[in-house]
N, C-alpha and C positions, 0 to 999 in steps of 0.2 A: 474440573474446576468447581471450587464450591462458590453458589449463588446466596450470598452472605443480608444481598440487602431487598429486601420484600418491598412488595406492593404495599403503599400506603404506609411505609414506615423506613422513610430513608436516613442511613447514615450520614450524618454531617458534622456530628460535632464531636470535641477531643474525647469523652468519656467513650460515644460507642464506635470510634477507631481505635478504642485501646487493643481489643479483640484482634487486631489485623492483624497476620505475621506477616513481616518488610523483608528485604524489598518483597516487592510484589506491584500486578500491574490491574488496573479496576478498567475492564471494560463496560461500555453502557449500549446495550442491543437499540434502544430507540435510537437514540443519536446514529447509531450506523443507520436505522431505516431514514430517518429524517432528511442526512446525507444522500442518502441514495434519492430517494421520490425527489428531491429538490433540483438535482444536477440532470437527472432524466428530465425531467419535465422543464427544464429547461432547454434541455436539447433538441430534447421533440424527436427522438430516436431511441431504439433498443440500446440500453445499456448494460455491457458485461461488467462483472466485479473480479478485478486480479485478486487470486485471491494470494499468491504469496505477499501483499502487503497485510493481510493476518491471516492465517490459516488455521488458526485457534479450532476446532470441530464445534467446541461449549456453542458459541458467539455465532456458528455456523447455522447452528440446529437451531438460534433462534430467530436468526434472518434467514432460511433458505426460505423460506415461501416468498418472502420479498422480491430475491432475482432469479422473476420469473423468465428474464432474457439468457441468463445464461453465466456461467462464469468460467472464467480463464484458469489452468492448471499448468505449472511446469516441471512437473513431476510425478514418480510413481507414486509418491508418499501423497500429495496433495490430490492427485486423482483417489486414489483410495479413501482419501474423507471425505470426497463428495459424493463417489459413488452407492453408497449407500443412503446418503441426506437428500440430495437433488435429485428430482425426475428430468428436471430442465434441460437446455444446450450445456455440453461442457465443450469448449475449447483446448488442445493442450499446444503449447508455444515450448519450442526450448530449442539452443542452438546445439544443446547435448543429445537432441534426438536421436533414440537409440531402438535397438529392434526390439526389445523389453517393452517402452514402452511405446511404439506402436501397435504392438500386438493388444498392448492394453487398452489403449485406446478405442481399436476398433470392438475388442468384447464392448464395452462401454458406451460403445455408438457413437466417441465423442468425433469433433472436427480436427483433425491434423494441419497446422500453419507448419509447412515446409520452410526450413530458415536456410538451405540451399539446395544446389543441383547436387551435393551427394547424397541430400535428404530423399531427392525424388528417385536416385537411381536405387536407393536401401528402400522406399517403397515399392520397387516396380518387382524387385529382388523378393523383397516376402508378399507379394498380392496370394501366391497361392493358400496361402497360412492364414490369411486375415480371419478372424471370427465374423464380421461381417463388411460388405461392401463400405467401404471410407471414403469420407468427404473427407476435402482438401481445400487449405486457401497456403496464398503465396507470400512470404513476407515481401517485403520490400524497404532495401537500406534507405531509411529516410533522407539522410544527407546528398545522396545520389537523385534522390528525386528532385529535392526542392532547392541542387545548387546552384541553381540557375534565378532562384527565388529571393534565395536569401543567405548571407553568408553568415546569419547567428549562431547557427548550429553546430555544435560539436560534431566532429564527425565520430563512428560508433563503427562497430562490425555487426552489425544483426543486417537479415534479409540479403537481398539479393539484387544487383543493379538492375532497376527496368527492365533492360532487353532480355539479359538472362531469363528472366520471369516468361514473357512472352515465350521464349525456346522451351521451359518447363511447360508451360501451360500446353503447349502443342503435343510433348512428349505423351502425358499422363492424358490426355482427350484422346489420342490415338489407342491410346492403352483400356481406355474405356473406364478409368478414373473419375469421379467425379469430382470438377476442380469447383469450389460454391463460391469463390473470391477470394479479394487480396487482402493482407491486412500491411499496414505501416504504420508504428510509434517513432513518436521526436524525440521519446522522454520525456524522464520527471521533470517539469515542472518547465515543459519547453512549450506549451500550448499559444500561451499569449504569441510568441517569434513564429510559429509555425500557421496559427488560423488564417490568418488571412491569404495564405496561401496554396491550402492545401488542393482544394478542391479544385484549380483550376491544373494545376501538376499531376491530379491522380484522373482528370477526368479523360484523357488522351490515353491514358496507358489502357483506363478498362475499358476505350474506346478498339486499339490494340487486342486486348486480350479477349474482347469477346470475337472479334472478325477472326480470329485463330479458331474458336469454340464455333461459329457460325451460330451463334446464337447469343442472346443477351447475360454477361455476366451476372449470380443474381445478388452477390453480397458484396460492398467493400466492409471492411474494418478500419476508420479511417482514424483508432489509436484512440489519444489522448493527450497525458502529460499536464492532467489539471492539476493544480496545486490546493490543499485545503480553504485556501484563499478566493478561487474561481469568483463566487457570487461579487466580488467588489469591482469588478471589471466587467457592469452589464450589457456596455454599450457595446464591448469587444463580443461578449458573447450573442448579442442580437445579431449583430453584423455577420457575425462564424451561421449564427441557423440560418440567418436567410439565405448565406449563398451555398448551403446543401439543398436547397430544394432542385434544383435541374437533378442532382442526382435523385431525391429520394423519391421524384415521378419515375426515373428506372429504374432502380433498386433499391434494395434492404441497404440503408447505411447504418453501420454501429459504432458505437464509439465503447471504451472500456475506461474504467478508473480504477485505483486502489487505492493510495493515499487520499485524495479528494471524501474518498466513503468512510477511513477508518479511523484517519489520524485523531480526528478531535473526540472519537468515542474512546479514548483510553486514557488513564490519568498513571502516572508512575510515582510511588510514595516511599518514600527508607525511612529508617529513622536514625538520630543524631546519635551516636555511640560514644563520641570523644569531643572536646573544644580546646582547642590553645589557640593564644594570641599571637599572631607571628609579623612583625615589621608593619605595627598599629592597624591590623588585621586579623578580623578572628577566619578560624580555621572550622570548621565545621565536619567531621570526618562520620561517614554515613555507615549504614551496614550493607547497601548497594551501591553499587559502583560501575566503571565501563564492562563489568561481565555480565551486568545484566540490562543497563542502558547505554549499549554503545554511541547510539547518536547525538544522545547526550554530552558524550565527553568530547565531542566532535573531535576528533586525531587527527581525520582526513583533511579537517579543514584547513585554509590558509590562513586565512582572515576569522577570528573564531568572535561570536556573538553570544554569548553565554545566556541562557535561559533562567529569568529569575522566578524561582516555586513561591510558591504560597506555604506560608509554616505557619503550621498547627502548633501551637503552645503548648507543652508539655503539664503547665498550669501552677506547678510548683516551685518555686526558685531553687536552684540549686546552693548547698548551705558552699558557702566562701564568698558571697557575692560574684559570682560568674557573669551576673547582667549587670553590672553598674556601669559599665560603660560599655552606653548604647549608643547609636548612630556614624559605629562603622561599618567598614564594608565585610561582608561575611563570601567564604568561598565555601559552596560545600562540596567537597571532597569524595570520593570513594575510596572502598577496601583492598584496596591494590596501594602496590609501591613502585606506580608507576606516575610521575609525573603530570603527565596527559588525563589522569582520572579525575578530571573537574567536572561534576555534574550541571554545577548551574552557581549565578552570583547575583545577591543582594548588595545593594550598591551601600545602604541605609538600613537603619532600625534597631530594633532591640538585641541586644546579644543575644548568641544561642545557647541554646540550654540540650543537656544529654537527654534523650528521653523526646525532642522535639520529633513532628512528623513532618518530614518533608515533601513536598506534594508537586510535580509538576504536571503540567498539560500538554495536549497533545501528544499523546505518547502511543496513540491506538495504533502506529502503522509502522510497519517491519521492526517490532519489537522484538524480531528473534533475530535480530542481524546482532552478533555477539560474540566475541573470541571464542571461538571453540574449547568448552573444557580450560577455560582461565583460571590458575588458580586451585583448578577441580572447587570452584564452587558449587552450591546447590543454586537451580536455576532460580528464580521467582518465582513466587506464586502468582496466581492468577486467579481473581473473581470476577462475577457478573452483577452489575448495577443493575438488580430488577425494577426499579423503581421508577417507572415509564417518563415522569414529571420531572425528577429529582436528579440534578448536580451533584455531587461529593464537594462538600465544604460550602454548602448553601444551607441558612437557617431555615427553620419549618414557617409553614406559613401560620399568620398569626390571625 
């Protein structure tokens, strides 16, 4: 990843974005730390960082001293980039849990979340092999906990129903495993539906699971599912810390994020290739597209809410008069010839011009969720906003 923009001297304006090759995505290291310290210390609990919402190693290397609690891996590939940057806890979570990487894990020292009863029987199967003794936590299918709670929630397939879990924890305690706690996610962006009632649905179970252990459970993981948005809902989250304290007098409670830490550190920028008018609508057609911002072009959505960027002026008019008639709506488009490849819409303003940079926000989290080889495009690039202060597309101070 090349670190384009230095301390004390930030990119913002259209002359020194000329240099960018587009698409491409601009992440900013402080904004992830800022993200982080702010939703910890709000919680008032060890927080892990998912890291499949970026697992960029660049952006890695320059927050791993930050999460000092620990971060979450779901694979071979993602444990390999932190095994060398982090000293910290690594967690690995995956329903694909496989003997690869267990084995990897345990060289690794990380923690094993068990996501079923074949998971504990493929552990008890390689214990002889382990590189070292493995700590263990137990998922558990949130839906099954809290459906007696609340009926918002999607139901999902991860974890394991309550009781299961208890029959697992007995198994592997007998085994001489060391089980260190449970973990349970609601999902993305399920927090608000699910706080208020977590604590009093998980406090029976590791009430449960420790009288199995004969001893006091020492960790939950009691998830997440914040949304970038968390901080505007303070009262909801005053109300969520206060009632972890019963638990956090008996154990380590953690919570994890990924989007909540990454999303707003990343900006994604194309630029304008082509312009026609179509049905008193200009058309904006990018050099980036759903292959390299899938969430952008939202597919999956039903109801689709289009994201309007910030355009950087190209500065020059284009000769035909291409802007004289301004203050329509502009769609801009991606490099595909597929329908669905609408990046984002301007309702209003000045026409677009070829050469324009197109800029939107939030773009720091699962920026590699992306058709596979679409295209056979080349991926994006990717830089680092060194510039601790400084925004992309903010004047300097005067």
């Amino acid at each position: 990843m090349q670190a384009i923009f230095s301390p004390g001297k930030p990119i913002w304006n259209r002359d020194d974005l000329a240099s960018i090759e587009t698409p491409c995505y601009i992440f900013n290291p402080a904004e992830v730390v800022r993200s982080y310290r702010s939703l910890r210390a709000s919680l008032g609990t060890p927080l892990l960082v998912s890291l499949k919402a970026n697992p960029d190693p660049d952006l890695l290397e320059c927050c791993a001293s930050e999460f000092r609690d620990g971060v979450e891996v779901a694979s071979l590939g993602e444990l390999d980039t932190v095994s060398e940057r982090l000293a910290d806890a690594k967690y690995v979570t995956s329903p694909a849990l496989d003997e690869a990487l267990i084995l990897a894990a345990s060289a690794c020292r990380a923690t094993v979340v068990l996501d079923s009863e074949a998971h504990a029987k493929l552990l008890l199967q390689l214990q002889p092999r382990l590189f070292e003794p493995v700590s263990v936590m137990i998922r558990i299918n949130a839906t099954s906990l809290l459906r007696n709670c609340t009926e918002s929630l999607k139901a999902d397939h991860f974890g394991v129903e309550p009781a299961d879990a208890c029959t697992i924890v007995s198994r592997l305690h007998h085994a001489r495993i060391r089980v260190v706690g449970l973990h349970v996610f609601v999902g993305s962006g399920n927090f608000a539906r699910a706080a208020p009632y977590m604590v009093s649905a998980m406090t029976p179970l590791i009430d449960e699971v420790s009288a199995r252990m004969q001893q006091q459970l020492p960790c939950a993981n009691l998830g997440g599912g914040f949304t970038a948005d968390w901080a505007e809902a303070p009262d909801l989250m005053r109300a969520y810390r206060n009632s972890l304290e019963p638990l956090r007098r008996r154990m380590t409670v953690l919570h994890e994020a990924g989007r909540a830490i990454f999303e707003r550190a990343g900006k994604f920028l194309t630029r304008v290739v082509s312009v026609k008018l179509i049905h008193g609508s200009w058309v904006a057609v990018c050099d980036g597209g759903m292959a390299h911002a899938f969430q952008l072009a939202q597919t999956e959505r039903f109801v689709k809410s289009w994201s309007e960027p910030t355009v950087i002026r190209k500065g020059v008019p284009d000769e035909g008069g291409a802007t004289l008639v301004d203050g329509l709506p502009t769609r801009y488009v991606g490099n595909s010839c597929n329908p669905a490849d609408v990046l984002g819409v301007a309702e209003k303003g000045a026409g677009p011009q070829i050469g324009d940079i197109v800029m939107f926000q939030r773009c720091g989290a699962y920026h590699t969720y992306t058709p596979s080889s679409f295209l056979n495009l080349a991926p994006a690039r990717k830089y680092l906003n060194l510039s601790a202060n400084r925004a992309i597309g903010e004047a300097p101070e005067t």
